[in-house]
N, C-alpha and C positions, 0 to 999 in steps of 0.2 A: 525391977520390972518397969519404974518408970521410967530411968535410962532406957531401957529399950522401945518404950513408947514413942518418947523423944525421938531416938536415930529414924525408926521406921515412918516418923513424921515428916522428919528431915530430910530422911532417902528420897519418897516423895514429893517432897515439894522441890530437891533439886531434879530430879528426875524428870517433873514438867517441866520445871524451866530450862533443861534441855533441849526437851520436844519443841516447847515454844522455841526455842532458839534454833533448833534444826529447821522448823519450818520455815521459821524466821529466813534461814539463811538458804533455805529450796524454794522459799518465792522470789526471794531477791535474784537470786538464780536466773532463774526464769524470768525473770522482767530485764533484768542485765542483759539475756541471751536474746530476748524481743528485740530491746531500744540497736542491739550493736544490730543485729540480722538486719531491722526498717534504718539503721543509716549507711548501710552498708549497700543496700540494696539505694537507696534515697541517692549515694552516691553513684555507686552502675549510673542510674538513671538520668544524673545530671550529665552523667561522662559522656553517654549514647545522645543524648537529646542535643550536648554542643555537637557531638560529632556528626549527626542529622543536620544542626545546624549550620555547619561550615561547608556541607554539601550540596545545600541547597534543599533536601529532603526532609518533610514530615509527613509521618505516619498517620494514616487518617483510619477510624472503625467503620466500617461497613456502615451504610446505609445515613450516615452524620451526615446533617448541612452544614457545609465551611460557609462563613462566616468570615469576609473580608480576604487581605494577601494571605496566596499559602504554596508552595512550593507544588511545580505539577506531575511531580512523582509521588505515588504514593503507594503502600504495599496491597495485594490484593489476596484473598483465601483463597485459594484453591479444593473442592472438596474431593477427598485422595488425590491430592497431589502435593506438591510444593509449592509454597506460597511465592509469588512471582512481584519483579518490582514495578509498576506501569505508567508511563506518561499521560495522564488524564488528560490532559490537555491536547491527547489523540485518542486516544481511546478510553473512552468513557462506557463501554458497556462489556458485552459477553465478547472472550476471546477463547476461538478456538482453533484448533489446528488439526489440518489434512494433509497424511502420508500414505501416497497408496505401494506403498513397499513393509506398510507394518501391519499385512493381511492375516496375521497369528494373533496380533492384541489389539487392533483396532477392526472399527466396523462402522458401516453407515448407519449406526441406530440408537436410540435413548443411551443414552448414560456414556457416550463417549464421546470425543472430539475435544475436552478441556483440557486435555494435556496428552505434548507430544509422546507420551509414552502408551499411549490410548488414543489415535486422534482420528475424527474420520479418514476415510477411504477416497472420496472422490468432493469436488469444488462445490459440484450443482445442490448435493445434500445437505453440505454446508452451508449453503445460502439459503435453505431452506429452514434452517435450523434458525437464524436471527430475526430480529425485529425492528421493523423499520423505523432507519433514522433514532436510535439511540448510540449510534457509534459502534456498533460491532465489528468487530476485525475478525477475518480471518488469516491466520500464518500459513500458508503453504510450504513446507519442508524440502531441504533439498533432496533433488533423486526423485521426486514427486513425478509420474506419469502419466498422463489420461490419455485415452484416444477419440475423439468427437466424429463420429460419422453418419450426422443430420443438424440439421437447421437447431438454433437453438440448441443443441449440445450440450452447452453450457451456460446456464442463461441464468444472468444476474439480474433476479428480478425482486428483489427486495432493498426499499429505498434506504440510502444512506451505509448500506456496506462498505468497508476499504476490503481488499482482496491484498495480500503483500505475501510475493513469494521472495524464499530463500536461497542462498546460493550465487556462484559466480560460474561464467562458460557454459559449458555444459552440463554441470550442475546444478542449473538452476530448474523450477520447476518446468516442465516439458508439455507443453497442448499438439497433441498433433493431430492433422487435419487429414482425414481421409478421405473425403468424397468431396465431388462438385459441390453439393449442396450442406457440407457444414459447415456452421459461424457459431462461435464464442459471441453468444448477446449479451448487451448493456442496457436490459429492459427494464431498469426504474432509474428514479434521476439520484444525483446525489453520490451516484457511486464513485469507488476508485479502484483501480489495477494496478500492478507495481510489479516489475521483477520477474516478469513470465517468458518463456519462452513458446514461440510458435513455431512450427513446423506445417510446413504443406505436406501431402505424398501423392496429392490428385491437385487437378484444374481447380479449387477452389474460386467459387464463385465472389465469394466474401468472407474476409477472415474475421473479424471484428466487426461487427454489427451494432452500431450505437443507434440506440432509438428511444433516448431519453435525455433529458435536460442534465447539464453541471455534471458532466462526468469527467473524470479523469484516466488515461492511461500515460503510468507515468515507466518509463526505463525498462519498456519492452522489445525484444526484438524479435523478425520475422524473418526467418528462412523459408527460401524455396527447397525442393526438393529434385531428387533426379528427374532432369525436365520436365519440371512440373512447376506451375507457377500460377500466382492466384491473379483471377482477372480487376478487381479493387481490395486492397486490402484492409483499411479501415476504410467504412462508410458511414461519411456525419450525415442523418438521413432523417431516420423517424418516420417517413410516411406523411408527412404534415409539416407547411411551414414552423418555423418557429418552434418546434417538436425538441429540437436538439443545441439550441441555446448555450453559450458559455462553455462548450466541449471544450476541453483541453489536452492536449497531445504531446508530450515533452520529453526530452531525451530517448526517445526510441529510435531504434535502429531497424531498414528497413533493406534486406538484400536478394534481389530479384534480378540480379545483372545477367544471369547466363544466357540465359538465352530470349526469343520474344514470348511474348503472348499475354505479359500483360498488361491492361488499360494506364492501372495509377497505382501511386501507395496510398493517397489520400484523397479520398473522392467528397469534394463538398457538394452534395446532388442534391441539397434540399435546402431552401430559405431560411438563412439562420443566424445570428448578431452573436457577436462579442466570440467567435473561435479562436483560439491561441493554438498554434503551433509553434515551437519553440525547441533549441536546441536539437534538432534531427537531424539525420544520416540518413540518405535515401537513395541507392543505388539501383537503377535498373536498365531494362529496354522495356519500356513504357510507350503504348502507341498513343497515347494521350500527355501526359505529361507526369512529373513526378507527383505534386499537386494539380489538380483537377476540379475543375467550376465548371460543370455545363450550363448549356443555354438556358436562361430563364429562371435560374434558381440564384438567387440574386445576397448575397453575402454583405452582411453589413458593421463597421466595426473588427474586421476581421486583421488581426493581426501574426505575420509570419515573421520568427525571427532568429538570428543565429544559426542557422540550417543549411546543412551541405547540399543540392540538390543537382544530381548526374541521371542524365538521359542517354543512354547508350543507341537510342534508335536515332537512325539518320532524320534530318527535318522535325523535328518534334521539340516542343519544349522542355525548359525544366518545370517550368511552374506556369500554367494557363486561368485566370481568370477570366469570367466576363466583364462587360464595357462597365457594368454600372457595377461592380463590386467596391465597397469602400474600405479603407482601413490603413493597415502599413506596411510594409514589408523593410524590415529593420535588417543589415550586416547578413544578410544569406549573400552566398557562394552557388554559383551557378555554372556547369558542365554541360553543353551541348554541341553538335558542330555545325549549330545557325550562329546567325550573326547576333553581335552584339547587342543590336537594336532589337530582336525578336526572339533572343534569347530565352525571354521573359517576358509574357502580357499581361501588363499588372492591374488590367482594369480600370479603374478609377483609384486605386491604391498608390498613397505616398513610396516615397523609396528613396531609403535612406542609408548609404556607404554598401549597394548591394554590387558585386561584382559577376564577370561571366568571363570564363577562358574555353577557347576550342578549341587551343593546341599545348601540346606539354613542353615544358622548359619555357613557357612565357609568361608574364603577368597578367592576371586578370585585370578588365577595364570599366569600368562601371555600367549597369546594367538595369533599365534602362539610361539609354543616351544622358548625359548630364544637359541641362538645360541653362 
């Protein structure tokens, strides 16, 4: 009997010190499978983080203030969508996007326009959607359509928007103009354009309508339509001196050659410092000139530069300032078949390696006269 008291003793106490060793050996487990999973993961993180770092990118958490250099891509959430990768150091605020070809899943109203698979419908709704001067962007998608037919149409009037359409040719997004009286407006300052195409289909009295300070239209181009042609097409104006300040006009392309009727592609009708035109293409039969300064509206700082400018109308210039306009006119190329000397009236504007040819197969000659 006491043998058996004994074993039944024994059984159990090796019996716990099994359990104790089972447990023993299921938390070590368990801590083994922790330590490797956090160095495993510990390494993912340093691998991603060199690889961020060799690209120039870190990833920043919503709503954090950086603190000193940081790289100015960073990823952004998306809410139902996909998270996208953004250059802060352009856009800095809400990005949304307008396709009016995706009239089945997008729409002009709350809860759409953050991603091109949902994105608004039309420009103007869009601008209304942002908030001034935090840097919102909107993407305009290729294939994009609108038709404007009245004043303000389209009217950017919230400070600080980029506007950036997509696409190449005639792919790109599409503004067409239907009637005398409509204009694509630039009615707060700060803004930008990019990428758009215009279209006339009437006399267009103005196509682009700037009537705000530091605005940019950059790598736009305008078409006429079957003999139909707009009478100014951009107008740096405002209503008020000084109104339209620092306007910038760059690489667009402007084609009005078929036939007459209209004034200018550039009309600077309003008192106004520091305009840049730059890098343009400007083809027409302009009864005024390709750029245009009337009487009294007196330009200051104004510089033109690297730009093709052709006048298809007999006696007319390429480019007409007034006497007291100041600034430069830098390497523009001038087309008309006046003379050398009056090719170009540059005001009181410097001019620098600007040349003028009125016949083909010969060299252009400086313009005006070298002194």
């Amino acid at each position: 009997m006491k043998r058996d008291s004994n074993w039944k003793k024994a059984r159990a106490y090796l019996s716990g010190m099994g359990g104790g060793i089972l447990a023993w050996a299921k938390a070590t487990y368990r801590n083994s499978r922790a330590y490797v999973r956090g160095l495993w993961q510990g390494v993912i993180d340093a691998y991603w983080a060199e690889r961020l770092r060799l690209h120039g990118i870190r990833p920043i958490s919503g709503g954090a203030t950086i603190v000193g250099e940081r790289s100015p891509l960073s990823f952004k959430k998306v809410a139902g969508g996909f998270p996208v990768l953004m250059d802060t150091s352009r856009y800095t605020g809400n990005l949304f996007y307008v396709d009016s070809n995706q009239t089945s899943l997008g729409a002009d109203t709350a809860g759409f326009g953050t991603h091109p698979d949902s994105p608004f419908l039309t420009i103007d709704f869009a601008v209304g959607q942002c908030t001034a001067n935090q840097g919102d962007v909107i993407i305009v998608l290729p294939g994009h359509a609108e038709t404007v037919s009245g004043a303000a149409g389209i009217d950017v009037d919230v400070a600080g928007v980029t506007i950036i359409g997509l696409g190449r040719g005639t792919a790109r997004p599409t503004i067409t103009l239907s009637a005398v009286g409509s204009t694509f407006e630039l009615g707060a300052a700060n803004c930008w354009v990019e990428n758009l195409l215009f279209l006339v289909t009437d006399d267009a009295t103005i196509v682009v309508d700037v009537n705000a300070t530091d605005c940019t239209i950059k790598d736009c181009e305008f078409r006429h339509g079957s003999a139909k042609e707009w009478v100014t097409c951009i107008d740096v104006n405002g209503g008020g001196a000084n109104a339209c300040d620092r306007t910038t006009i760059i690489g667009c392309i402007f084609d009005s050659d078929a036939a007459a009727g209209a004034s200018n592609a550039i009309g600077l009708d309003e008192v106004a410092d520091q305009v840049l035109i730059a890098e343009c293409t400007i083809l027409g039969d302009f009864s005024d000139a390709c750029i245009h300064n009337p009487t009294g509206k007196v330009l200051t700082n104004l510089i033109v530069r690297d730009c093709i400018l052709k006048n298809s109308q007999s006696g007319d210039h390429a480019i007409e300032l007034i006497s007291a306009c100041t600034g430069a006119l830098i390497r523009n190329v001038y087309h008309t078949d006046i003379t050398q000397a009056t090719a170009s009236d540059p005001g009181s504007c410097f001019s620098f390696e600007c040349y003028h040819d009125d016949l083909a197969d010969k060299s252009g000659v400086l313009s005006p006269v070298a002194t």
